[in-house]
N, C-alpha and C positions, 0 to 999 in steps of 0.2 A: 388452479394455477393457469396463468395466461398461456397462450401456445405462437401469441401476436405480439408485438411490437409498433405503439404507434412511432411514425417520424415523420417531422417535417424540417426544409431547412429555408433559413433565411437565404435574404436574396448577398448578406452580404459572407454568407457561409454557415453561421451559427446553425449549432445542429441542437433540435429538440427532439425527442425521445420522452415514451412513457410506455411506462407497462400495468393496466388497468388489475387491481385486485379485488374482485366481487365480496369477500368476504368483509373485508374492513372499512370503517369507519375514518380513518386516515391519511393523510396522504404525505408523502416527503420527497425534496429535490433536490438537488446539489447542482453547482456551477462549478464545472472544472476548465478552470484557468490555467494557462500554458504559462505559471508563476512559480513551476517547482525546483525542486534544490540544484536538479543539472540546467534549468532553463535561464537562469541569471548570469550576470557577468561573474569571472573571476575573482576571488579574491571579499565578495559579499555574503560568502555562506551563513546563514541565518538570515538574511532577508525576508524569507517568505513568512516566517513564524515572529517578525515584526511588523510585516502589513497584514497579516492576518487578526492581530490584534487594533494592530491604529485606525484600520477602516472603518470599525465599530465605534470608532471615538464620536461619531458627529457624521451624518449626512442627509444630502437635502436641505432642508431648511431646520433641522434638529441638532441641536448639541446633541453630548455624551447619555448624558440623563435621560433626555424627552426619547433622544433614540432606543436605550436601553427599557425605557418603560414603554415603547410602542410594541417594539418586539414580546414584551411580558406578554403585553393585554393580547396578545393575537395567542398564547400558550408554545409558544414555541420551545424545541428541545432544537438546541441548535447542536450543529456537528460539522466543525474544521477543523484540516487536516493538510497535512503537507508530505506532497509525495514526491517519488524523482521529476517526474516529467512536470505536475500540475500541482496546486491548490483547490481544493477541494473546500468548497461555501457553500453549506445549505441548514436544512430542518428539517421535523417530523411535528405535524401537527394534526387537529382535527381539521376534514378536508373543505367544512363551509369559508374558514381562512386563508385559502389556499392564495386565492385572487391576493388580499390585502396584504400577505406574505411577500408575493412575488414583487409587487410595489414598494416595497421598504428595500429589498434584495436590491431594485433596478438601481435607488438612488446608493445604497452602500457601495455596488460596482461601478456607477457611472458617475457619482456626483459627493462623494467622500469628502469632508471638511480639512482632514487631517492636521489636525491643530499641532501647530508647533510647540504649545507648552503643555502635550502628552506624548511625543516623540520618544522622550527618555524614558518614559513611563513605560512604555511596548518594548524597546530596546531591553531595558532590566528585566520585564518577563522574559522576554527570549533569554536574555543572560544568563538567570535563575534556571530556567529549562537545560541549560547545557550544564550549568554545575551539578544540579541533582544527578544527570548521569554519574557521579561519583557516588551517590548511594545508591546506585541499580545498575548494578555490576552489569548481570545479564544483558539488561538494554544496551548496554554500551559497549560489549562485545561485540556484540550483533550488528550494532552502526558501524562499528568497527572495520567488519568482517566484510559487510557491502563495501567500504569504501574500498577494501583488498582486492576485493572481487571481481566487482563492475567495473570495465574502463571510465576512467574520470572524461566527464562529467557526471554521469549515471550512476556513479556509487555514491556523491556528494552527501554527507550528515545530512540530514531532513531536518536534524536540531539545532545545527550548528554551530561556530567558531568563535571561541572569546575573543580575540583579535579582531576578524571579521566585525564581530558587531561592536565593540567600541572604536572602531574607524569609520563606522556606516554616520552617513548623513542624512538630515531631513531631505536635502538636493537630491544626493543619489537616490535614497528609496523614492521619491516621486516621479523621480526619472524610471526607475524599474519599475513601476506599476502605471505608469503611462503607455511603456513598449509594451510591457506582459498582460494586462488586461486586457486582451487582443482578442475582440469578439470573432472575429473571421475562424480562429484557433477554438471555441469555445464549445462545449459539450454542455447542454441542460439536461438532466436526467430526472424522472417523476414516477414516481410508483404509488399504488393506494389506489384511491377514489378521489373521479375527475374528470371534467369535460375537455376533453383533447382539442376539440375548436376551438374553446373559448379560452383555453391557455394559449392555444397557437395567435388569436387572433391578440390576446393581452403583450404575448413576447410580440411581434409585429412592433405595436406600439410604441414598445421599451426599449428594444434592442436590432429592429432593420434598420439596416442603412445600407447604400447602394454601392460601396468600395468594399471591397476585400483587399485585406492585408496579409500578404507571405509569413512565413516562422522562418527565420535563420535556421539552419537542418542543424542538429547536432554534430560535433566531428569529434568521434570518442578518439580516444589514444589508447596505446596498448594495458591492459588493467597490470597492477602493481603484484598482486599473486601472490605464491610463498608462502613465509611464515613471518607475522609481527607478534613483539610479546612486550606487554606495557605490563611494566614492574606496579609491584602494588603489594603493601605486606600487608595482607588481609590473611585470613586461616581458610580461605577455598582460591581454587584455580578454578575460572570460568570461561569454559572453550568454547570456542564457535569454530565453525567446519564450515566451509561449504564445497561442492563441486559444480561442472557446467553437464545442465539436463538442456533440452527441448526445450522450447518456446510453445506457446499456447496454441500457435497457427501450426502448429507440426501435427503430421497426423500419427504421432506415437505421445501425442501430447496426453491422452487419456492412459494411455499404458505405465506413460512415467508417472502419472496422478496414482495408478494402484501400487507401482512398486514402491512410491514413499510411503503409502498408506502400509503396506505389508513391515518395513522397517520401521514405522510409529505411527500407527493407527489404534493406539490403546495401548493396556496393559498384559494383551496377547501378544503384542507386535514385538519383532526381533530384537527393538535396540533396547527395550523397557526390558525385556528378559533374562537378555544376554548381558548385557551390562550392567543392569542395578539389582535384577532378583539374583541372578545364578551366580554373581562374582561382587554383587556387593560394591560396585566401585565409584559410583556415585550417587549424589541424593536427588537429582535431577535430569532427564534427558529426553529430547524430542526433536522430530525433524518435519522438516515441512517444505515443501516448494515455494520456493519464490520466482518470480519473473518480472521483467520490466518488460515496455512494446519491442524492445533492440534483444537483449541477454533474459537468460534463466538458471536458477540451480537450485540445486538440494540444499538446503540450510541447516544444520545441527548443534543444539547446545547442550552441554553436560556441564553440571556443578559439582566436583568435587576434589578431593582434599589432596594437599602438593605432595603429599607419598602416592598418591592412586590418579596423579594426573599422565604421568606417560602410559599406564599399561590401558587409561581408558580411551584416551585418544588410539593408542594399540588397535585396542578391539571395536571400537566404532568404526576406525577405518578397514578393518579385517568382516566387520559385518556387511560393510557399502559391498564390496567386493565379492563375498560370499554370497552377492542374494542371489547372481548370475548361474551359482553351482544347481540352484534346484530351489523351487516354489511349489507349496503343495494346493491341492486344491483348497482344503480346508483355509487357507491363510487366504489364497484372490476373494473367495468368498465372502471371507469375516472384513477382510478391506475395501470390501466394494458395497458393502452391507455399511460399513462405518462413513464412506463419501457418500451413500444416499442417504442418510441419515442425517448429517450436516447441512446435505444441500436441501432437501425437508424443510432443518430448523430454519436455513436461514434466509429460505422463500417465504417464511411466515411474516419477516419483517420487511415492512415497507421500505424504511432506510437502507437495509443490507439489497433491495432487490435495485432500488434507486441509484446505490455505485456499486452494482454490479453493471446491471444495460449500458453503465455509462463508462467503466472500463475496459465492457465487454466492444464498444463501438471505436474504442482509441485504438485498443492493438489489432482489434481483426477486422474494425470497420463494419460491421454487424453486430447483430445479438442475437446469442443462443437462447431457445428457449428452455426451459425445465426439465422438457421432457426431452427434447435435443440431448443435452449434458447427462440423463437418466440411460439413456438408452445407449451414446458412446459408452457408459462407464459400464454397463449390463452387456455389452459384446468384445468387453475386455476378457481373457482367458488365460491362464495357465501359460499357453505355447504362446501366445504375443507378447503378455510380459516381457517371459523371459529370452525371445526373438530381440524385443528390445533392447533388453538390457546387454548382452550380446554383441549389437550391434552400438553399442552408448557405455561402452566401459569407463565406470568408475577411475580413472587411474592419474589425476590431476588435483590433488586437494590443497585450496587458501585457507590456511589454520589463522587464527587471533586467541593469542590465552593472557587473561589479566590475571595476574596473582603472586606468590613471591617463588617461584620457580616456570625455569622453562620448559619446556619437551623439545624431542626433536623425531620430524617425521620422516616417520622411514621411506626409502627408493622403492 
């Protein structure tokens, strides 16, 4: 595992980054674009998950087809994604195609065909993508629950809006990917095996230019909060919780990383015990940290049935609260044992290491290495935990429940 971090930056800002892995045979990148769900105007939600499809339609000098079959023959696993702040556009491949990868990338970002008789075509997948949230309950709580949570813009669907998208135009979406493909704003991230010159010296060619361009700053507004509950006669009630934790830059940021893990870090962990083994009250539950570079919180969903939805909501928020009473040694242990294990797995993959450096560069403007992240999580203890938690009381929770009953949270 690297302990380094290459970087270099363009003269017109663009930042490259890669983190070299001796062991593998492959390499993977992503271009994260300042194209994400709060970075567009008003009123366009779904946008990014309709350029994220149409730029694939035809670029350079290639239609739909010759494009799609260039990318085959190079073996590409591609992987886009649409976050609050950015778009995220790259692949894993083997890493002798690395070069000929990044050439196909330049012309998909910089020189896109975007044909007007597949406009509608991208449109109806984004479409489709926000109807199926009606069969993944789950999922859609949980979009839900950020839009409650996060001050708008920053909680915005990642998926987005029916409305939204059958009002979007070919105009405006060209218009939003002429502002927001905004190199100055741009992160390249590369993990695997690879020549850091000769990638720096290929970006140079593709992507310097001698202007840099500002980002409009975001201006959140105050987040909406509370409790929403979207009727639904299905036979489960499916809750999402969240509260506000620490941000990544905080330095109780590692301590709040073990006390989520203590509350569902397995099927030792408090919420998986207390709620579904020892009371039976629902068939699903897990929590996990979320953050954006702005806001963060504790995120939790439970699935179960409209008799056993108030007393679980009950005792999930009766656990948050409870973890501040007392942590044993045994549990820091087995949760800090469970986040080194994680970060293990998912240093093994190129791609996960690729946006990671490249997340890790947006909100703290660095990047952690391995052992960095290994050794804050190993001088986490017992008495800081719970210093933290102490000091970061649970006592604010945005509820979201889809199903045919409501709850109500108690003061």
């Amino acid at each position: 595992m690297a302990d380094s971090v290459d970087k270099h930056i363009l003269k017109n800002g663009m930042v490259v980054l890669g983190e070299p892995m001796k062991a593998v045979g492959s390499a993977a990148f992503g271009f994260m674009l300042p194209a994400g769900a709060a970075m567009i105007p008003a009123g366009c939600c779904g946008t990014p998950a309709v350029i994220l499809d149409w730029i694939f339609r035809g670029a350079g000098n290639r239609d739909s087809r010759a494009l799609s079959d260039a990318l085959d023959s190079l073996g590409l696993h591609r992987s886009n994604s649409v976050g609050s702040s950015h778009i995220a556009i790259g692949a894993a491949l083997e890493a002798s195609n690395l070069a000929d990868a990044i050439e196909l990338y330049a012309d998909i970002l910089l020189r896109p065909t975007l044909p007007l008789d597949e406009f509608e075509l991208a449109v109806q997948l984004a479409t489709d993508g926000v109807l199926a949230l009606d069969d993944d309950p789950r999922q859609k709580v949980m979009l839900k629950l950020r839009e409650q949570f996060y001050p708008e813009p920053l909680g915005r669907s990642v998926v987005g809006k029916i409305d939204d998208l059958k009002s979007l135009t070919p105009e405006k979406t060209k218009e939003i990917i002429s502002s927001n493909f905004n190199l100055s704003q741009t992160i390249f991230a590369l993990a695997g095996k690879y020549d850091f010159d000769a990638v720096v010296t290929q970006m140079q060619r593709l992507f310097e230019t001698d202007s840099q361009q500002p980002l409009e700053p975001i201006m959140p507004s105050e987040p909406a909060g509370g409790y929403l509950h979207i009727p639904n006669e299905g036979a489960q009630v499916h809750i999402g919780l969240m509260t506000k934790t620490v941000k990544p830059a905080d330095e109780d940021y590692y301590n709040a990383r073990v006390a989520v893990s203590v509350l569902s870090g397995g099927m030792s962990a408090r919420l998986f015990t207390e709620v579904r083994e020892k009371r039976g009250l629902c068939y699903a539950i897990g929590a996990r940290y979320h953050c954006l570079k702005e806001a963060a919180g504790i995120a939790c969903y439970a699935g179960t049935t409209p008799d056993k939805a108030q007393q679980t909501l009950d005792v999930i928020i009766e656990e948050f609260c409870r973890l501040k009473d007392g942590i044993t040694e045994e549990e820091i242990q087995r949760a800090k044992v469970g986040l080194k294990s994680s970060l293990i797995l998912s240093s093994e993959s190129s791609s996960s290491r690729a946006g990671a450096i490249g997340s890790d560069y947006y909100i703290l403007k660095r990047v952690r290495s391995l052992d960095e992240i290994k050794e804050r999580v190993e001088q986490t203890t017992v008495d800081s935990v719970l210093d933290f938690l102490r000091n970061n009381r649970f006592d604010d929770f945005t509820v979201v429940t889809i199903g045919p009953k409501e709850v109500n949270i108690k003061s």
